[in-house]
Structures are given as C-alpha cells and as structure tokens.
N, C-alpha and C positions, 0 to 999 in steps of 0.2 A: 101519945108517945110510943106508940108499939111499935116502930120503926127500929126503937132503940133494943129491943128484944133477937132483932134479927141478927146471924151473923152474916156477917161481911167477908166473904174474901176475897181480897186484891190481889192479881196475878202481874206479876215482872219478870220481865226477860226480854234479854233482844228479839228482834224480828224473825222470825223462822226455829225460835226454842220451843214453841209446841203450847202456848198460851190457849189458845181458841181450840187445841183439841183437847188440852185435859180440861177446861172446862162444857165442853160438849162431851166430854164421858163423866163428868159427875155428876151431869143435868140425867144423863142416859142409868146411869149403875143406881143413881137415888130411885130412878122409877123403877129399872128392874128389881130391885133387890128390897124395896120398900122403908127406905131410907126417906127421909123429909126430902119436902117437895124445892127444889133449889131452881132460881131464875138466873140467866147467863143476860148479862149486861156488856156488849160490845159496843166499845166506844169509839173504834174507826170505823164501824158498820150502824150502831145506830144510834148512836147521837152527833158524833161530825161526820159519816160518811153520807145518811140523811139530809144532813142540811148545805152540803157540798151536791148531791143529787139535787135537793130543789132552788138550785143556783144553776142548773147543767153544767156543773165543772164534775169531772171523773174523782173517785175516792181513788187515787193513786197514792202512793206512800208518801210521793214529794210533796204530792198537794194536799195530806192529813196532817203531815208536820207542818206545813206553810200555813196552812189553816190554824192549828193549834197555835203556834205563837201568835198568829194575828189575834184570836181569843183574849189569851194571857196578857198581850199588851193592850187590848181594849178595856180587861179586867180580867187583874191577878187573882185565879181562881175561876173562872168565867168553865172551865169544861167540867172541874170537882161539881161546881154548884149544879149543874144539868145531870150529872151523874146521881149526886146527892138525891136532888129529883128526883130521878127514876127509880133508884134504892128504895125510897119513900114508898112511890106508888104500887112497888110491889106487893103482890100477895103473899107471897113465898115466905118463909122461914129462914132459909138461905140464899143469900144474891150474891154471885160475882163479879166483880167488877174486874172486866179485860179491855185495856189491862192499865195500872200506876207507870204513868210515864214523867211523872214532874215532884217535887216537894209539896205542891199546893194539894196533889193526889194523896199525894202520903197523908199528908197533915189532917184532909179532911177525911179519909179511911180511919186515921186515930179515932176522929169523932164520935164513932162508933163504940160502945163499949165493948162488945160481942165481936171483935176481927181478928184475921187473920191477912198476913202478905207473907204468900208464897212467891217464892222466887223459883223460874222452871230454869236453868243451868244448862245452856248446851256450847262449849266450849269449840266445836267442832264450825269452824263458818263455810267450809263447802255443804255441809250435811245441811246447814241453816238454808244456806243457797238453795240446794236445789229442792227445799223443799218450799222458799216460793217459787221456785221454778215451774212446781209441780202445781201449784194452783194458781198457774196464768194457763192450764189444761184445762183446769175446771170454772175458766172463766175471769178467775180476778186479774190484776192489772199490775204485778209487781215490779223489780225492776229488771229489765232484760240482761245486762249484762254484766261478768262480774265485779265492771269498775262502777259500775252504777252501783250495785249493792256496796259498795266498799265507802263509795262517797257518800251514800246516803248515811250510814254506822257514821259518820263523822257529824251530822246535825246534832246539834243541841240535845232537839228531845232524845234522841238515843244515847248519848253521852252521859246522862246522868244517872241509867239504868245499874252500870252497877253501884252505885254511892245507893241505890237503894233496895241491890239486892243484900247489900250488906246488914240493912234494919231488916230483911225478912224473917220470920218465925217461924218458917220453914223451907225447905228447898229440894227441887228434886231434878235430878239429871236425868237428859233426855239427849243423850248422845249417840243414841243407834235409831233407827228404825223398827226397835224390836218391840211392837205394839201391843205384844204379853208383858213383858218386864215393864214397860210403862204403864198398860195399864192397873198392874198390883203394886206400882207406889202410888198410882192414884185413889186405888181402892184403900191400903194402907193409912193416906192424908185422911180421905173421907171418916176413914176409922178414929183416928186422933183428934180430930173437930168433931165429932160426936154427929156426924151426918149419916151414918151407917152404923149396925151394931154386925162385928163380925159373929 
C-alpha cells in the first residue's frame, strides 16, 4: 500500500489555463531546488492520446473528448481507473494527475488520502485561445478557429470543469503571460504541499 503514502495532485481548468505548464514546472523547480522527486501523469498524452495513436486516429481535442465518453460509457470510470494505474506504478512521491475532467476523476483522486485539486483559473478565453494556438507551432493539433474553440467549451467533458473547480483546495490564476508571476504561485503551491521547503 505505499501508493497510499504518495501525494496526489489533480490539476482542473479549462483548455488553455496553463495545466501541463505548471505541472512541467513543478516536475522542473522539484529538481532544481531539491524538493521530492514528482511524476507528471498526462492523460490526453498518455493514457488516451497513446491509445488513440495505436488506433492511428490523431489526439485532437474533439477526438480526446470523443474518446473519453466512449470510455465512460463502456465503463463509468474506465479513464480514473488507468490513471489510478499509473499513479500506482509510480516511483515518485508526488504524481500529478493532468488533468480531473469528470466526477469519476474527482471521486477517485479522493481515494487518495494524501491529495490535492488545484484548480488553474484563467478567465480570459482569447489569452486561452491563443495559447493553443500557440502549440499547433510546436506541433500539436488544437482547434483552428475561434468558433471551434467556442464549440468545443460547450462538450460535456469541459462543462463540468467548473462544478469541480469549485471542490478545488486550491487555485491559482493564470491570466497574463507573465511567466515570473506564474511561476512564484507555483513555487508558492509547491511550498503549501510540502513539495519544497522555502
């Protein structure tokens, strides 16, 4: 049961609040700074965007949510429990899990004694926009334009985001660009969970 020793934290927020960079800077500040060792657990990269790759269908956004309910109706729970999994399999002390998109996420995040759901808050939906705008430069596949992004915020899985930024235990706003002020409320969180000693 050493599983149960690790902490957990769940990251929520809509699409473009900045989920996958504060946990790529808490994976980075643990090492610099000598903080416990933390594993980053992306779950539309690698656990459905994986298994959508060895299908050859593209991890596109439309096709992670399409995916994701086809999951949840084949079995309520079906993406917690692979997440659960990988949690397990960890080495690490700290694992993230990016990011809580459903109730069943929530519920099994509880399961954890040791958690944490942050919610990342960015209220500003051009600044969201273009920042996947910005990583269909570096490659990924978001949605091009900004009625697609608008229709996509209306699917299910996104819908329920705030009902569960609401249960978060923590929250931090990421409404500019300004990659110093972000990153000393992530050093700050890290500080609060006891992942770093300032």
């Amino acid at each position: 049961m050493e599983h149960l020793a690790k902490l957990v934290v769940g990251l929520v927020g809509p699409a473009g609040s900045g989920k996958t960079t504060l946990a790529k800077m808490m994976v980075c500040s643990a090492r610099e700074r000598g903080g416990l060792a933390v594993a980053h657990i992306k779950v539309s990269g690698d656990i459905l965007g994986n298994t959508l790759r060895q299908y050859g269908a593209e991890p596109t956004r439309e096709n992670l949510q399409s995916f994701c309910l086809c999951m949840q109706q084949l079995r309520p729970g079906a993406v917690s429990f692979a997440v659960i999994n990988a949690i397990k399999a960890a080495p690490e002390p700290v694992v993230i899990w990016d990011c809580i998109r459903t109730e069943e996420d929530y519920a099994a995040l509880c399961q954890f004694p040791n958690y944490a759901l942050v919610c990342i808050s960015t209220a500003n939906e051009k600044i969201r926009f273009d920042r996947m705008r910005h990583r269909s430069e570096k490659g990924e596949r978001p949605d091009s334009s900004d009625d697609e992004f608008r229709q996509a915020e209306q699917h299910a899985i996104e819908r329920a985001i705030s009902a569960l930024c609401a249960k978060a235990t923590h929250t931090i706003k990421h409404d500019s660009d300004d990659r110093d002020e972000f990153r000393s409320q992530v050093i700050e969180l890290m500080a609060q969970l006891n992942i770093l000693a300032l």
